[in-house]
N, C-alpha and C positions, 0 to 999 in steps of 0.2 A: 628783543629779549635782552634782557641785561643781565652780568655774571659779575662775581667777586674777580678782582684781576690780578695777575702777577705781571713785574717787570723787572725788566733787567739791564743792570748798570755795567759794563766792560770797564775794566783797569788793564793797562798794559804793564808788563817791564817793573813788575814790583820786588823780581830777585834780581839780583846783581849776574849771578849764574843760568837766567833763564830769558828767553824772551817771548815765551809761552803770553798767549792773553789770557785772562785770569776774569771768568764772570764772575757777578757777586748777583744772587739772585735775592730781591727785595719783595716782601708784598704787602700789598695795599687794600683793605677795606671796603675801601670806596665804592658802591655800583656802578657800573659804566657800563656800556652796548662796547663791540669791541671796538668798533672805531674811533670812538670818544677815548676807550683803555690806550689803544695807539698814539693818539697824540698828543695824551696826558705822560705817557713813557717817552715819546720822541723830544718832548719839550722840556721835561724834568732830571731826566737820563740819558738812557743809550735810546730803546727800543723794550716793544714787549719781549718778553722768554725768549730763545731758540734753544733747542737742546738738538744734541747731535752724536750725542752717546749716551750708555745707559749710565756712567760716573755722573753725569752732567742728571739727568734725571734723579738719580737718586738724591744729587746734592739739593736739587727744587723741591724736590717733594721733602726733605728736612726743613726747609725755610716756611713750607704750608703746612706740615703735618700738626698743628693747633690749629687751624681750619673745620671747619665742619662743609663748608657750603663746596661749591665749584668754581675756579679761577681761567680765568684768560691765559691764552700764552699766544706765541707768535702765529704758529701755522696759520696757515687761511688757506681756499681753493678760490682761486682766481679765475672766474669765469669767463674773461675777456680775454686769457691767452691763449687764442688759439693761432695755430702753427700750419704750415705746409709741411709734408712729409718730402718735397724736396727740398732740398738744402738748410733743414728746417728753418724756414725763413718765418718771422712773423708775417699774421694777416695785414695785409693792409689798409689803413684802414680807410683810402679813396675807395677800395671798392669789394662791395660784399652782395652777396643776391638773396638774403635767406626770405625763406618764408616769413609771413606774417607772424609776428607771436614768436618768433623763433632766431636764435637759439633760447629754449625754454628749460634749460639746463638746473635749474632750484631745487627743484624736484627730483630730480632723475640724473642716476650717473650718466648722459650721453655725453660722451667726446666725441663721435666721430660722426663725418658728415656725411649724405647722399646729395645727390643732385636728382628731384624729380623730373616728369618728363617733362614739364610746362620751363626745365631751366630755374627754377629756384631753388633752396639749399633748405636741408632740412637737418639739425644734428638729431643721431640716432646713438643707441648704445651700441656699441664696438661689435657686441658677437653675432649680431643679424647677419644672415646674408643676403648679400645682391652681389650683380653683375660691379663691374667694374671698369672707369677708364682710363688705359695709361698713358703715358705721355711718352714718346718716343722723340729723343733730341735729333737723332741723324737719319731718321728717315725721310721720307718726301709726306707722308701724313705721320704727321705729329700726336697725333690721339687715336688711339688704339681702344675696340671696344672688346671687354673679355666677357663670353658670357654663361663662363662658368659662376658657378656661387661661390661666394666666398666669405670670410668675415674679413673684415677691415684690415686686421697685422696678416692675414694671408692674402688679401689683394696687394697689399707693401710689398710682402715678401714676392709675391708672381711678378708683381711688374720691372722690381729689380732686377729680378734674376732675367726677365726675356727682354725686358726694355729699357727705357730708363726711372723711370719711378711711375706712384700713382699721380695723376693729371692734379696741378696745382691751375687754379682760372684768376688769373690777377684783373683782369677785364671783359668787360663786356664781350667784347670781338671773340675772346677765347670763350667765355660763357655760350655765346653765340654757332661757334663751331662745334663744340660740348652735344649742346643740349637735343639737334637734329639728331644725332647717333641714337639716343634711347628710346628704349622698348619701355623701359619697368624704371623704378628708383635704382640708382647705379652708386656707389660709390665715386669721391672722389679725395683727393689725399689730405683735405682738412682736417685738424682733430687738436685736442689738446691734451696735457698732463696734468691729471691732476692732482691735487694738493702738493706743487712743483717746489715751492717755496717759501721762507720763513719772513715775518714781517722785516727783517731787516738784510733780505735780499741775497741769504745762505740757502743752499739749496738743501731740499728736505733728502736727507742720507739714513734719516735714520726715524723709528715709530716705533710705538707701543699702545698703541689702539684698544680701546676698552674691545668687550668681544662685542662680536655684531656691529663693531662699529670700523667705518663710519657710514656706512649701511647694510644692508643683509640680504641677499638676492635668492629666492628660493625657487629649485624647478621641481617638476616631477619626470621621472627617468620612466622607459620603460625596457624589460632587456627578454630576450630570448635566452634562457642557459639550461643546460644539466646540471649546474652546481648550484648548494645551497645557498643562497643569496641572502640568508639569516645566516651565516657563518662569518664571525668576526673577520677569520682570515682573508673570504672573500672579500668582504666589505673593504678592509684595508687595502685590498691590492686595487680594486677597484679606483678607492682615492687618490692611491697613489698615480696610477694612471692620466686620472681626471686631471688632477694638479699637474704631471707633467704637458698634459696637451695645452691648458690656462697659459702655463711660462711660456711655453713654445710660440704662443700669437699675442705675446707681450703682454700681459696679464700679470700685476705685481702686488704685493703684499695685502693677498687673501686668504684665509684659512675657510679649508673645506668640515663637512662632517653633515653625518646624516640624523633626521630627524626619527621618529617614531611614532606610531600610529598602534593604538591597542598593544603595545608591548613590541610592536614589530616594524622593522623597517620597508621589508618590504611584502606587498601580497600581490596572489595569485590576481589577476583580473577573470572573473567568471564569466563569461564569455570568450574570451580569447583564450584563455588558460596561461596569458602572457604573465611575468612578475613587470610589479609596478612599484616605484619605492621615490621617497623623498631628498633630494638633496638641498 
């Protein structure tokens, strides 16, 4: 897919009283895919955009705003960073087990990994649960199986606190030792961050993300209550709830809100007489 692209030229040290770097955002016409936009910027300039406050956006969007169409900028998501949750050390990349076909990540937000029971690697989306295995450094068995449920930032969080982190497998031998322990798909501390970084290697601090973007995750709730559950104030507190449990198992810059169905968010299930509603 090719888009209209913006890029961005840096000057340094142009006040005598400042040593502030000073972008100057340029744009360009030209159709490009974004990688071709990249090193059409890299070669000519600095780099594509980085914006990293909203001054810094407002000043790009007066450089485009005689545009009609849609422009490039730097972000990207990086589908090959993926990390250990100890020391966050990158993967390495001598040695990896995944599945066939996998990491199948284009599609689907998954950052984080299990290890099935045949011992291969599967990435999954973060809020599933499984069991979990952690890695204990001063014990006499080094891999610990937990086999409560949990989702991915809550097996981090368990194995910190009682051991020493989630099981990082840099090799086979450790793959090896791993994979005998499992019952079911387990958790282990692989995962990555994503859209981490800016083409020019600034870390992403800061977004303004069209809505729905940069994708939309819908579930369906179902809850047991005496209170109205069409009462805005419910609704509100609710969310607020929701959102505070997301941040709490690392879950970052997502906006919640409920859909509608005939006018309503949430109904009766007629058979159960449970309420049913969309988030």
């Amino acid at each position: 897919m090719k888009r209209t692209l913006l890029f961005v030229l840096t000057l340094s040290g142009l006040s005598a009283v400042s040593s502030n770097i000073i972008k100057e955002y340029h744009y360009e016409s030209d159709y490009k895919t974004w990688a071709d936009a990249q090193s059409y910027c890299r070669e000519n300039f600095d780099d594509l955009a980085s914006i990293h406050n909203e001054d810094e956006n407002v000043k790009l969007m007066s450089v485009s705003q005689t545009t009609t169409g849609n422009a490039w900028i730097g972000l990207y998501d990086n589908f090959e960073a993926w990390k250990w949750a100890l020391g966050d050390t990158d993967l390495n990349n001598e040695f990896s087990n995944w599945e066939p076909n996998n990491p199948n990540i284009k599609h689907h937000p998954e950052s984080c990994t299990e290890m099935v029971k045949s011992g291969r690697w599967n990435d999954l989306q973060c809020f599933h649960q499984r069991h979990a295995v952690c890695y204990y450094e001063p014990g006499p068995t080094k891999y610990i199986l937990v086999l409560t449920l949990m989702t991915w930032h809550e097996a981090v969080e368990f194995c910190r606190s009682k051991y020493t982190d989630l099981a990082s497998v840099r090799n086979m031998n450790e793959n090896n030792q791993i994979s005998p322990l499992l019952a079911e798909s387990t958790w282990i501390g692989l995962h990555r961050k994503t859209w981490p970084y800016w083409s020019d290697k600034s870390p992403n601090i800061f977004t303004k993300w069209a809505t729905n973007r940069p994708h939309e995750a819908r579930f369906k709730l179902k809850f047991q209550s005496e209170a109205d559950l069409n009462d805005p104030a419910v609704q509100q507190q609710i969310l607020e709830q929701l959102h505070a449990k997301l941040e709490k198992h690392g879950v970052a810059d997502f906006k919640l809100r409920w859909t509608q169905t005939d006018g309503l968010t949430f109904h009766k299930e007629k058979k159960t007489k449970e309420w049913e509603g969309l988030d």
